[in-house]
C-alpha positions as CSV (number, residue, x, y, z in Angstrom):
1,X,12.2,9.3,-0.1
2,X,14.9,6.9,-0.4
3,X,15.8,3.4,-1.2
4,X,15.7,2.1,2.3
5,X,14.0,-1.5,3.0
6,X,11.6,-0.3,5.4
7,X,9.4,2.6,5.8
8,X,7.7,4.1,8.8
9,X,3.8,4.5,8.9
10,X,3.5,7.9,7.6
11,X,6.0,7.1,4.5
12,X,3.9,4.3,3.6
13,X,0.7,6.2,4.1
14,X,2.6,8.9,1.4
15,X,3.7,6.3,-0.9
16,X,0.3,4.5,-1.0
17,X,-1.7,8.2,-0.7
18,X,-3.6,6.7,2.2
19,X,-4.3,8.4,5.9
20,X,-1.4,7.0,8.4
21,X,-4.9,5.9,10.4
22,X,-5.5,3.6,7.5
23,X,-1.9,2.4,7.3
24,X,-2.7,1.8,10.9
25,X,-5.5,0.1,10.5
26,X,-4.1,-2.2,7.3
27,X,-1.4,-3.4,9.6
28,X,-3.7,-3.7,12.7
29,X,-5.5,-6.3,10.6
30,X,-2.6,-8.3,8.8
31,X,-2.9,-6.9,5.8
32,X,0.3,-5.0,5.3
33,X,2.9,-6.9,7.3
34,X,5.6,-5.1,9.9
35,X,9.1,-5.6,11.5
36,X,8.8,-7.3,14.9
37,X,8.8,-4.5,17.4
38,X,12.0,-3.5,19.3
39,X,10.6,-0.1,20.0
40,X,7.1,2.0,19.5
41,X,7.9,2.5,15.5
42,X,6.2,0.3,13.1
43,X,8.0,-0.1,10.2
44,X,6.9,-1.8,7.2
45,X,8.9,-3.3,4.6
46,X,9.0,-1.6,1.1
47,X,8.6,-4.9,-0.6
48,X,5.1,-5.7,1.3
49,X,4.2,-2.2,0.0
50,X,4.6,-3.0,-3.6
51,X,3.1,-6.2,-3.5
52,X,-0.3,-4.5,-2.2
53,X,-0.2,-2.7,-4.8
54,X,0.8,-5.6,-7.3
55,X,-1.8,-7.6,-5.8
56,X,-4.3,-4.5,-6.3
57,X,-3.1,-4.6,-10.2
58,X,-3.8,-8.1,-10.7
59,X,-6.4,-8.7,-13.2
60,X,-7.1,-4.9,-14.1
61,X,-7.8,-4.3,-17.5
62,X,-7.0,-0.9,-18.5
63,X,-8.8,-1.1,-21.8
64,X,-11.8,-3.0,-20.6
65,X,-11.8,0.3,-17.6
66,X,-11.5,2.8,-20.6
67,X,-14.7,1.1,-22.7
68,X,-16.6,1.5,-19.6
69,X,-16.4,4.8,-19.3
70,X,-16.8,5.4,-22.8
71,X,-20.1,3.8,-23.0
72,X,-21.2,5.1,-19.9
73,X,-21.3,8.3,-21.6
């Protein structure tokens, strides 16, 4: 995939390794913002798709994740 500033629903549903129905979905409820409509494509800006995932990110602990797993074992 390219650079480009927006993505369609199933190029976000490959970038984030989600079902395009739960791209759908996400965007049905205002969780992953669009472009305003000029046709039947939703497109979603790249941006918004990183900052899912930053937001996501925030707080995780990938040492404190590791020791969990460790002593769960």
């Amino acid at each position: 995939m390219n650079d480009r500033l927006v993505v369609s629903v199933p190029e976000a549903a490959e970038l984030l390794g989600l079902s395009d129905d739960l791209v759908y979905r996400l965007l049905d409820e205002g969780r992953l913002p669009e472009l305003p409509r000029v046709s039947r494509r939703r497109l979603i800006p790249r941006r918004a798709i990183e900052q899912l995932v930053d937001t996501a990110m925030q707080g995780f602990d990938p040492e404190a994740a590791l020791a969990s797993l460790r002593s769960a074992s």
